[in-house]
DSSP file (Angstrom, degrees, kcal/mol; ACC not computed):
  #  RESIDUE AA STRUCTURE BP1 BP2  ACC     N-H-->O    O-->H-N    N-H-->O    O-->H-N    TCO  KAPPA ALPHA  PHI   PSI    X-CA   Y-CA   Z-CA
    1    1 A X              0   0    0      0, 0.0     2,-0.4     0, 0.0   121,-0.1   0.000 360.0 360.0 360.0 135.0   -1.4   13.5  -28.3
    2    2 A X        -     0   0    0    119,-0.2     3,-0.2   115,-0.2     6,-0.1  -0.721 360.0 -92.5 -95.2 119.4   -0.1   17.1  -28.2
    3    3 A X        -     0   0    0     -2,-0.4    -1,-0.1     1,-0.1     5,-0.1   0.214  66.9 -62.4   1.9 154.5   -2.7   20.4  -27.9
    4    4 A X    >>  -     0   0    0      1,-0.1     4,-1.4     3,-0.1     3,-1.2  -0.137  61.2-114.4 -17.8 117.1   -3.9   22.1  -30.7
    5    5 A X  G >4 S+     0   0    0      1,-0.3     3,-1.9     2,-0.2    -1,-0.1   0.951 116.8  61.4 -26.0 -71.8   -0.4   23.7  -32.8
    6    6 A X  G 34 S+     0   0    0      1,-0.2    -1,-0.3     3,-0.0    -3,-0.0   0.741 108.3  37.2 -28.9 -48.5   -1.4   26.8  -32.2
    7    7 A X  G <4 S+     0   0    0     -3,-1.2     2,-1.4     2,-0.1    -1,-0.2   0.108  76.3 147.8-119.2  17.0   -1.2   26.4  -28.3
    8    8 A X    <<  -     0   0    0     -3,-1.9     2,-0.3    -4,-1.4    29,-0.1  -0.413  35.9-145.4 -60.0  92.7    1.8   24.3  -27.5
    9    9 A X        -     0   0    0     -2,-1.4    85,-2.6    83,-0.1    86,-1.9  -0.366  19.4-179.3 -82.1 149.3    3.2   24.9  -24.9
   10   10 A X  E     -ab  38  95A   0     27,-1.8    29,-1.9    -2,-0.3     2,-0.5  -0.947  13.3-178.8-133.5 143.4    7.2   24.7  -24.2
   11   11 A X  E     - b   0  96A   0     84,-0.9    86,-3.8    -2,-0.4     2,-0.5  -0.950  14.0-158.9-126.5 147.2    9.3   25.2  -21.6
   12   12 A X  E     - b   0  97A   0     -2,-0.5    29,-0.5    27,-0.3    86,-0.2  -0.875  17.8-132.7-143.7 107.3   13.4   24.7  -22.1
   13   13 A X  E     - b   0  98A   0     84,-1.7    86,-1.4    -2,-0.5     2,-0.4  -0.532  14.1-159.3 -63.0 127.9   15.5   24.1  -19.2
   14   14 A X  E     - b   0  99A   0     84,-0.2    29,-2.4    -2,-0.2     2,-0.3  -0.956   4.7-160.9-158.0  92.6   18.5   26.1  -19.1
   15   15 A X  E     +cb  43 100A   0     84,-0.7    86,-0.7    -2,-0.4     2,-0.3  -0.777  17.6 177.4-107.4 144.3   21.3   24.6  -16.9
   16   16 A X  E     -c   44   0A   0     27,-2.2    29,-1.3    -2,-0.3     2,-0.5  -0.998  21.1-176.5-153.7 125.6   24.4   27.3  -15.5
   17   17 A X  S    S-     0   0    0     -2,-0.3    27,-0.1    27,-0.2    60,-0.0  -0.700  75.6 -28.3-155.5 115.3   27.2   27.2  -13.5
   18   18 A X  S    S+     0   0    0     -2,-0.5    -1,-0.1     1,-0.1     3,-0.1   0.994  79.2 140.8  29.5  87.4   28.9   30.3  -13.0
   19   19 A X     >  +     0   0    0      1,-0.1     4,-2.1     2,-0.1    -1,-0.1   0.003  23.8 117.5-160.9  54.5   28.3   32.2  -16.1
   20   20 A X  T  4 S+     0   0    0      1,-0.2    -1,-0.1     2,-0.2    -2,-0.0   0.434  80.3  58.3 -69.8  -9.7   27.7   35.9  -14.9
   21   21 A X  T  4 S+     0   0    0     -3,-0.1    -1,-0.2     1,-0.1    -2,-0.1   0.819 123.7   8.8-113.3 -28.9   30.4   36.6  -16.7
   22   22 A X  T  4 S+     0   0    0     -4,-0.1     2,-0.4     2,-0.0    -2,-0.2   0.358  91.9 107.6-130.6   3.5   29.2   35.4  -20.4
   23   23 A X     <  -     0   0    0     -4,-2.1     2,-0.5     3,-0.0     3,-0.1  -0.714  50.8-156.4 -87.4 140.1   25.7   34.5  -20.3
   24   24 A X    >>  +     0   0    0     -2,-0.4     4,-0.6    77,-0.3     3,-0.5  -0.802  15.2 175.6-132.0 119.4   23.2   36.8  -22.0
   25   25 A X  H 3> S+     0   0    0     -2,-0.5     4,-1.1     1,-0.3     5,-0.2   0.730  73.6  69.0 -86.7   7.5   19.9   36.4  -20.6
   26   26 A X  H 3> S+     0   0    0      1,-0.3     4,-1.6     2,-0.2    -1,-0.3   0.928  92.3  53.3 -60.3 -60.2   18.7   39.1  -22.6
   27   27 A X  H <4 S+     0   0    0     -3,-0.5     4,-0.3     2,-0.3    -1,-0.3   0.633 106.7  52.7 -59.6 -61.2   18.9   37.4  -25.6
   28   28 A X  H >< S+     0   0    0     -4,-0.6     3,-4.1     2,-0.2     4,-0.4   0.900 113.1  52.2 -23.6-100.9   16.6   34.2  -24.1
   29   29 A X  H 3X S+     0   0    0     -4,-1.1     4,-1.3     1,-0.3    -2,-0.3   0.552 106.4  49.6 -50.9 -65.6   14.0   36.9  -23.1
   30   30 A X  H 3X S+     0   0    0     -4,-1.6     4,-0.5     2,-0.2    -1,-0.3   0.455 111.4  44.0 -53.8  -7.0   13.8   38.3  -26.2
   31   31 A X  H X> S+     0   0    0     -3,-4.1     3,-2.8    -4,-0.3     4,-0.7   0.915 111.5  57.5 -69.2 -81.7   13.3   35.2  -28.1
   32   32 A X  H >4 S+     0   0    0     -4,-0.4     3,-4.7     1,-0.3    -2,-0.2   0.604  94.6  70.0 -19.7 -78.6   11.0   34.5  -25.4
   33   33 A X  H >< S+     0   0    0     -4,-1.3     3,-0.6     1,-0.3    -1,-0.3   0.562 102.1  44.7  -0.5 -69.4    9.1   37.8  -26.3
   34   34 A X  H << S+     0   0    0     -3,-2.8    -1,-0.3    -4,-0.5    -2,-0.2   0.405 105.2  60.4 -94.3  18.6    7.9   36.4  -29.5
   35   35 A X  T X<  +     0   0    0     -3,-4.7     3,-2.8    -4,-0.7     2,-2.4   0.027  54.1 179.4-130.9  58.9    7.0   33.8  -28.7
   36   36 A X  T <  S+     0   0    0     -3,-0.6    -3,-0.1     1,-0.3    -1,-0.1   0.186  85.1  64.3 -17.1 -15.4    4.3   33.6  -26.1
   37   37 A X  T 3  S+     0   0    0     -2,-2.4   -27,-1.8    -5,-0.2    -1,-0.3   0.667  91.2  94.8 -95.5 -32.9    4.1   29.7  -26.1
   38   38 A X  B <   -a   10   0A   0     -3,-2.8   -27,-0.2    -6,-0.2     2,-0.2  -0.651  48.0-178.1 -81.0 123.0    7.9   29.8  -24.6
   39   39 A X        -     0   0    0    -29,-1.9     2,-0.3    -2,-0.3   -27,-0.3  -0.474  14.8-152.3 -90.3 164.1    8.9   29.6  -21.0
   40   40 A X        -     0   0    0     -2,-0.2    27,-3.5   -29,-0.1     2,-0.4  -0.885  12.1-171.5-147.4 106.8   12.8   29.8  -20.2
   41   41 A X  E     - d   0  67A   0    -29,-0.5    27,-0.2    -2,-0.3     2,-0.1  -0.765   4.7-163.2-134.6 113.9   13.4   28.1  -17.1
   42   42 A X  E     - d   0  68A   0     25,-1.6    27,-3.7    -2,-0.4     2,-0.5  -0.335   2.8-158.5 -91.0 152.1   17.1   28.7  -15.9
   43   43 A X  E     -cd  15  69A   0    -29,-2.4   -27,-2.2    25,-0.2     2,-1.5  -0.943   5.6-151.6-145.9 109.6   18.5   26.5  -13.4
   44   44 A X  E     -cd  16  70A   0     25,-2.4    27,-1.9    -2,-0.5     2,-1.0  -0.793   7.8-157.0 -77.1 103.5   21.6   27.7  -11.3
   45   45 A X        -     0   0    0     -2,-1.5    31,-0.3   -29,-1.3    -1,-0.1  -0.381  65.9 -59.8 -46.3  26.8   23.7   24.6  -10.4
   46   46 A X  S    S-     0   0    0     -2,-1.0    28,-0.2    25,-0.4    -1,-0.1   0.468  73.4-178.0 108.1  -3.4   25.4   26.1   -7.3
   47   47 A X        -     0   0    0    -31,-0.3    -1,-0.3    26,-0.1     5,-0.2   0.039  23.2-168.5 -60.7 148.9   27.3   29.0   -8.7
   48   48 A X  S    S+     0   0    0      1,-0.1    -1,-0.1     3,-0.1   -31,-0.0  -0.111  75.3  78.4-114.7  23.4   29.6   31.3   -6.5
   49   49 A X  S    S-     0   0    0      0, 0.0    -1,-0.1     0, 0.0   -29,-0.1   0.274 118.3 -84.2-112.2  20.9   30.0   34.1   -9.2
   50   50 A X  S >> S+     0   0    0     -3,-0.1     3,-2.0     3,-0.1     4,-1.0   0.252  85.8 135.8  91.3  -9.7   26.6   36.1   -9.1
   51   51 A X  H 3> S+     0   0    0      1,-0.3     4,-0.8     2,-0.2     3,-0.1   0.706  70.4  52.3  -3.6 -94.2   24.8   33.7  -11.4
   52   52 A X  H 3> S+     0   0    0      1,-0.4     4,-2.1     2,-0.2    -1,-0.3   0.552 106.1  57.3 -72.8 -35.9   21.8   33.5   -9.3
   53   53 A X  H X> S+     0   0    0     -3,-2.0     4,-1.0     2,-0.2     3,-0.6   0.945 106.4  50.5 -66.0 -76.7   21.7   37.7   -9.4
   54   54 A X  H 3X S+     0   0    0     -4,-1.0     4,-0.5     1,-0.2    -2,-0.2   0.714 107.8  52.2 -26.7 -52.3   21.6   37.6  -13.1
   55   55 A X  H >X S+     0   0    0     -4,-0.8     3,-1.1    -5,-0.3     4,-1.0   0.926 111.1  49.4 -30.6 -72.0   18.6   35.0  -13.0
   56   56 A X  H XX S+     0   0    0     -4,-2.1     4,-1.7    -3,-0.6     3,-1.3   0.907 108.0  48.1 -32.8 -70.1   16.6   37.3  -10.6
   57   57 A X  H 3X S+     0   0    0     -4,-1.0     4,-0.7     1,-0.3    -1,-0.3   0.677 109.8  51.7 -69.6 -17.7   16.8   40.4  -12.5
   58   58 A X  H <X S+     0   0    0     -3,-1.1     4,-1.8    -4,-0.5    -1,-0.3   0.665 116.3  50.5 -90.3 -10.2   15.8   38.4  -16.1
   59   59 A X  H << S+     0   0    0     -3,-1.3    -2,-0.2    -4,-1.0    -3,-0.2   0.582 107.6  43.4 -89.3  -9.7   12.5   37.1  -13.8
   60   60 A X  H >< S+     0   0    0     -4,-1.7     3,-0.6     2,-0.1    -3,-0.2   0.740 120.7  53.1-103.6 -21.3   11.3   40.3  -12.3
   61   61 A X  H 3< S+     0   0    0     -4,-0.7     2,-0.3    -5,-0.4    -2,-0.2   0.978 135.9   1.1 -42.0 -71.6   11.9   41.5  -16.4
   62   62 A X  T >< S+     0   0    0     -4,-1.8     3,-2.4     1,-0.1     4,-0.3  -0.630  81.1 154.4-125.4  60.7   10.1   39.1  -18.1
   63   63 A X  T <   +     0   0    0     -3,-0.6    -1,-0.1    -2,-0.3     3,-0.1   0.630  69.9  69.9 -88.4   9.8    8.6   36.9  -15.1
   64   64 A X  T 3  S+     0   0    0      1,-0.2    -1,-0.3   -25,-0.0     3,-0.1   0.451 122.2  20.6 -85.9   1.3    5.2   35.5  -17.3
   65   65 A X  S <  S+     0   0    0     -3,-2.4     2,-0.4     1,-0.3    -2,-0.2   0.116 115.8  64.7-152.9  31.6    8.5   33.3  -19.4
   66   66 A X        +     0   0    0     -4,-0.3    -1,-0.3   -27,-0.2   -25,-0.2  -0.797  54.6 162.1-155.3  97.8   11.7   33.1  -17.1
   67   67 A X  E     -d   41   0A   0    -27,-3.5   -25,-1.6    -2,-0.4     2,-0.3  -0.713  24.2-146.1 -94.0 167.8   11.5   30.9  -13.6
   68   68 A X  E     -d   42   0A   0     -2,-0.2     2,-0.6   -27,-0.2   -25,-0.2  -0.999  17.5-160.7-147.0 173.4   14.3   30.0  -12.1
   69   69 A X  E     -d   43   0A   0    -27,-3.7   -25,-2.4    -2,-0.3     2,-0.8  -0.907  14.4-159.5-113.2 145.2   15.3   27.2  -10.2
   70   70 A X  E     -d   44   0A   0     -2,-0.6     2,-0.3   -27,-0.2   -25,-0.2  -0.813   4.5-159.8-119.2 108.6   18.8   27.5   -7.6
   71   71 A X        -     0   0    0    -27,-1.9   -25,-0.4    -2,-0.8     3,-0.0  -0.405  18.6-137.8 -64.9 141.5   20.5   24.4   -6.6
   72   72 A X  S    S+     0   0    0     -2,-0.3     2,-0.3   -27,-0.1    -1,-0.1   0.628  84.8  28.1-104.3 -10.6   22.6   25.5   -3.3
   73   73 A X  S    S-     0   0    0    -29,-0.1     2,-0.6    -3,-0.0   -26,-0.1  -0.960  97.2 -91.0-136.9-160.7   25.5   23.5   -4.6
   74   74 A X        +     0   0    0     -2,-0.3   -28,-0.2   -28,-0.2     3,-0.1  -0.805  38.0 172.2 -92.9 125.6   27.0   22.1   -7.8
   75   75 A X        -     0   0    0     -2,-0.6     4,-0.3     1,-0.4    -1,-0.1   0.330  59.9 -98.4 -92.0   1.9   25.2   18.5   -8.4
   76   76 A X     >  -     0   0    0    -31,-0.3     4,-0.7     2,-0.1    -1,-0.4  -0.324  43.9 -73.3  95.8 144.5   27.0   18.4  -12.0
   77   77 A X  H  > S+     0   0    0      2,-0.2     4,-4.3    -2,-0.1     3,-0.4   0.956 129.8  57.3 -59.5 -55.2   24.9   19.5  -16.0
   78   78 A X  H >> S+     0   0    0      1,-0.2     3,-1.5     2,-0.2     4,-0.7   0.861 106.3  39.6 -51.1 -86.2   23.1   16.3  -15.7
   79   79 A X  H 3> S+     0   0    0     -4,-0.3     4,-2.9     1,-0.3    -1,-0.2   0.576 108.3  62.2 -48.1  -4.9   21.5   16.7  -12.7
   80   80 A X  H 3X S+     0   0    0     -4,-0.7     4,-2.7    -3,-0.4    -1,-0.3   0.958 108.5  45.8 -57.5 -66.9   20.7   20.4  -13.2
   81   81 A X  H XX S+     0   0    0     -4,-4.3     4,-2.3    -3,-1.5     3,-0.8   0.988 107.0  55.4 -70.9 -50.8   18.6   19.4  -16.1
   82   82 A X  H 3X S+     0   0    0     -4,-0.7     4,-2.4    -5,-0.2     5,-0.3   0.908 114.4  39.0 -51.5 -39.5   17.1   16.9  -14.4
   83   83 A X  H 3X S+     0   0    0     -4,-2.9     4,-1.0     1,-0.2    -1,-0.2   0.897 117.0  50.9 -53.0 -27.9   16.0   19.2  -11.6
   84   84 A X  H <X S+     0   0    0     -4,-2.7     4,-2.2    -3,-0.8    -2,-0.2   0.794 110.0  47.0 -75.4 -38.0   15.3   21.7  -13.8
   85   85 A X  H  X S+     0   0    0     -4,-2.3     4,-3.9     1,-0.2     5,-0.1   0.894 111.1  58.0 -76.2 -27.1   12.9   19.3  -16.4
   86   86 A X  H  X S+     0   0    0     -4,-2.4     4,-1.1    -5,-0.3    -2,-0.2   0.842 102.7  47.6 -51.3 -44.0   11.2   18.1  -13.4
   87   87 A X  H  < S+     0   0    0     -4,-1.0    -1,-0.2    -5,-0.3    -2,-0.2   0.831 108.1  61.5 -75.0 -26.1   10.2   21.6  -12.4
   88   88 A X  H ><>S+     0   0    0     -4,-2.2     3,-3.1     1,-0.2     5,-0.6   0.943 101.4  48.1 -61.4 -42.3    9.1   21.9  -15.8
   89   89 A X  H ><5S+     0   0    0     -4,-3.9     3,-2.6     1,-0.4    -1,-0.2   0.912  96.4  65.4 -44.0 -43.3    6.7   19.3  -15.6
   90   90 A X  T 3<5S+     0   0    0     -4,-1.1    -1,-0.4     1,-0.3    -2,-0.2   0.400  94.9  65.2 -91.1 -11.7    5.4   20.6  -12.7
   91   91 A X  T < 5S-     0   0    0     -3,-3.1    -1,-0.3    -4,-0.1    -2,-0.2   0.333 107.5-121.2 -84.9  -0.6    4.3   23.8  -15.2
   92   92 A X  T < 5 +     0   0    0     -3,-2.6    -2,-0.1    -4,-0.3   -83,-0.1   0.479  50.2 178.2  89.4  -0.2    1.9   21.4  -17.1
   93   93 A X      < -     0   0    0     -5,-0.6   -83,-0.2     1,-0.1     3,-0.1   0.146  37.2-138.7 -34.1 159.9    4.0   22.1  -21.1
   94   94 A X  S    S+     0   0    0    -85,-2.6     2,-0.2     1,-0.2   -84,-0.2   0.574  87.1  24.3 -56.6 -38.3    3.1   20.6  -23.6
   95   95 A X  E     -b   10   0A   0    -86,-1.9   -84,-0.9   -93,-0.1    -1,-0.2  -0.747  68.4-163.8-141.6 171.0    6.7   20.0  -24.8
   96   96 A X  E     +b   11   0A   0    -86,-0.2     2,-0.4    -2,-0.2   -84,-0.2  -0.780  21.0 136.1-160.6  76.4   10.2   19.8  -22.7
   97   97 A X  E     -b   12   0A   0    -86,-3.8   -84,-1.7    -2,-0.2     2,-0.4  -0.892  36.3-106.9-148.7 172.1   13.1   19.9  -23.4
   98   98 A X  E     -b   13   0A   0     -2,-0.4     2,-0.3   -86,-0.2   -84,-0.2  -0.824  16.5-176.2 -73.3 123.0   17.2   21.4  -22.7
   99   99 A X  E     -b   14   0A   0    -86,-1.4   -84,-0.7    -2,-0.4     2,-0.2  -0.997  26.8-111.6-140.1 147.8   19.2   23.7  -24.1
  100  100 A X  E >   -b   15   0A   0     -2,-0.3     3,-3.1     1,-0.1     5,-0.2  -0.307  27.7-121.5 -94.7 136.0   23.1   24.7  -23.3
  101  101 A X  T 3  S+     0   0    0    -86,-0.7   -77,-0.3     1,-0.2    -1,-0.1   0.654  99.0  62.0 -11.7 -51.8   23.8   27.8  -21.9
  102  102 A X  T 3  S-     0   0    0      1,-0.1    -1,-0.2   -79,-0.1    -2,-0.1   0.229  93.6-125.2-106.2  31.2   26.1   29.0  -24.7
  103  103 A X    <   +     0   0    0     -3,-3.1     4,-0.1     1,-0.2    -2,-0.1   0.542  57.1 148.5  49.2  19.8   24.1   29.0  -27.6
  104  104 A X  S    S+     0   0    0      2,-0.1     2,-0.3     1,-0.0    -1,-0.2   0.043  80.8  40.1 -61.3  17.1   26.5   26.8  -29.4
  105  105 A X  S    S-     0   0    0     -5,-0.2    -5,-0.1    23,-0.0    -2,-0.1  -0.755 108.3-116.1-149.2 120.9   22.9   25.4  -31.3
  106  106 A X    >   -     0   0    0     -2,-0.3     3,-1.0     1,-0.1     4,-0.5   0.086   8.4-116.8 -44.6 161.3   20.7   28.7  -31.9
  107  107 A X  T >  S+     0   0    0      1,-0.3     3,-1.4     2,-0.2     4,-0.2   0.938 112.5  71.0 -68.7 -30.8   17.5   29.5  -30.4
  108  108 A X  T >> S+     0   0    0      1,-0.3     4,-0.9     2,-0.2     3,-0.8   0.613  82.2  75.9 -47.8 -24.3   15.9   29.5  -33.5
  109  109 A X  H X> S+     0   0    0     -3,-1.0     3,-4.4     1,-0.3     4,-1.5   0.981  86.0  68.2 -44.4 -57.8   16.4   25.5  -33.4
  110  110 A X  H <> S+     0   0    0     -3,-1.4     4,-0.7    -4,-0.5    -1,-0.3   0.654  89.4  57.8 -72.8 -23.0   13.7   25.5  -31.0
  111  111 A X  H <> S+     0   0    0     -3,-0.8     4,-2.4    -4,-0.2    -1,-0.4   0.904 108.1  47.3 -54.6 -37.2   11.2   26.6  -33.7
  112  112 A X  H <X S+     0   0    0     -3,-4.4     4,-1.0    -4,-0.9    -2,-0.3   0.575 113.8  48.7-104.6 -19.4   12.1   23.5  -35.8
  113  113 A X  H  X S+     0   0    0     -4,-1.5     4,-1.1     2,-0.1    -1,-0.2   0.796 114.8  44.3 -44.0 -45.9   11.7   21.2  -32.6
  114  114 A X  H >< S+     0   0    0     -4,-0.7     3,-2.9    -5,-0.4     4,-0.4   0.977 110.2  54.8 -63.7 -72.4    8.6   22.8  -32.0
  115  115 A X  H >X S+     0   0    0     -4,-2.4     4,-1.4     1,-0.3     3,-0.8   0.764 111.7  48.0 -15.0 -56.5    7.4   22.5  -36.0
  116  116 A X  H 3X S+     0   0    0     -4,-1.0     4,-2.0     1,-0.3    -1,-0.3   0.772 108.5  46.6 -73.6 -11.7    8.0   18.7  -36.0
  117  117 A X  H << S+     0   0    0     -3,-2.9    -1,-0.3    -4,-1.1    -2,-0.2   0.498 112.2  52.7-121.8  -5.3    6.4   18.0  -33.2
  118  118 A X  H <4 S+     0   0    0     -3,-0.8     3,-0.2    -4,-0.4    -2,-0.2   0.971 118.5  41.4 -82.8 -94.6    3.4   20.4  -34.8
  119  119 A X  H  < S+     0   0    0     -4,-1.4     2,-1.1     1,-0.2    -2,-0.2   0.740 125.0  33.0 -29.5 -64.8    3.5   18.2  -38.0
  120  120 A X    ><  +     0   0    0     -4,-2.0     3,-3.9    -5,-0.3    -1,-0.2  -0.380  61.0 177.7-120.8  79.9    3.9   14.8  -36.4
  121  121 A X  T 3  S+     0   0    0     -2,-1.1  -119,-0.2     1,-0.3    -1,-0.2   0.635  70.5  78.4 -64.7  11.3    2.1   14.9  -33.3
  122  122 A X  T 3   +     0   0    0     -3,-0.2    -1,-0.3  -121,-0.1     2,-0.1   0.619  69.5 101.9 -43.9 -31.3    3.1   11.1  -32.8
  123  123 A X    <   -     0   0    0     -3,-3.9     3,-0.1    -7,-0.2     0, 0.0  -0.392  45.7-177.1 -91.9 153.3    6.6   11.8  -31.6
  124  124 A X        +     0   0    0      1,-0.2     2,-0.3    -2,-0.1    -1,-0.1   0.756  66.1  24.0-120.7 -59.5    7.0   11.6  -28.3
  125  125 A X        -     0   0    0    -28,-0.0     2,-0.4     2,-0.0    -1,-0.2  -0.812  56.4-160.4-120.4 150.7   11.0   12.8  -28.1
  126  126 A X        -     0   0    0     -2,-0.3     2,-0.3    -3,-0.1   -13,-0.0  -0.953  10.4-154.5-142.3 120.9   13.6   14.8  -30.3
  127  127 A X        -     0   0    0     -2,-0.4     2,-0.2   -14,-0.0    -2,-0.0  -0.646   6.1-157.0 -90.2 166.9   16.7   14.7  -30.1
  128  128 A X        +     0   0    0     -2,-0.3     2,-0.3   -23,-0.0     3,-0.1  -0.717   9.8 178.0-115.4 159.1   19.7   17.2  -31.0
  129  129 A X        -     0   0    0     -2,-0.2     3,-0.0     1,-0.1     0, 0.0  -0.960  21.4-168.2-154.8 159.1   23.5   16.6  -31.8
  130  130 A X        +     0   0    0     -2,-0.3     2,-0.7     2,-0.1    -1,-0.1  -0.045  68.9  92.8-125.3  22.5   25.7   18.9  -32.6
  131  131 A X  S    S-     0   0    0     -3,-0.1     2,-0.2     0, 0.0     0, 0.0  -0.908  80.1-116.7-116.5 127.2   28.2   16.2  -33.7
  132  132 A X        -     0   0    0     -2,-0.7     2,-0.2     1,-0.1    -2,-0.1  -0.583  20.8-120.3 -64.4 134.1   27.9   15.4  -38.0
  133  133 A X              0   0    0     -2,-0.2    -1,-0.1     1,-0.1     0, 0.0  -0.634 360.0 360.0 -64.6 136.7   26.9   12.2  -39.0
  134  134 A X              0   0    0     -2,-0.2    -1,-0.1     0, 0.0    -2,-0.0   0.421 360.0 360.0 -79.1 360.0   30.0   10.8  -41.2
């Protein structure tokens, strides 16, 4: 059974690998902003292009809703998120979950994740697709 609506907390692992050049973490933090309930925790997979600078400088910003975590090489997307949901756990959320780097599903999804899981605190998992059912 999930907390009280109001005070659900979520944290959404953010897996990266080299993408100094086209990530914008601003955009995460400023979601984050308004929403008080939200954590962003970004997980560098080994990058050798300044990743891991970019990371820093969005944690000393906004560091009450942005960890990160830095793998010292590349394990691969899967294992990113798994290190990365694992360190979420270890923050005590309420809710858990992944989302890719390039914001090919908005952030705003994460409101209507959040919503059902408000509405039916039964569910345990949600999943996402970005592929149409025929």
């Amino acid at each position: 059974m999930h907390a009280d609506a109001q005070t659900l907390t979520t944290v959404i692992v953010v897996p990266c690998y080299n993408e100094a050049e086209r990530l914008d973490v601003d955009v995460f933090a400023k979601f984050a902003t308004t929403r008080p309930w939200l954590n962003f925790l970004f997980v560098d997979d080994g990058s050798t292009d300044g990743t891991a600078n970019l990371f820093a400088t969005a944690e000393q910003r906004s560091p009450d809703q942005v960890r990160v975590v830095l793998l010292k090489e590349n394990s691969g997307k899967a294992e990113a998120v798994r290190r990365g949901l694992l360190a979420a756990f270890e923050q005590g959320p309420d809710l858990a979950g992944f989302w890719d780097a390039d914001l090919a599903t908005p952030l705003a999804e994460i409101d209507i994740f959040r919503q059902r899981f408000e509405s039916q605190p039964e569910l345990e998992v949600a999943i996402g697709s970005r592929i149409q059912m025929l």
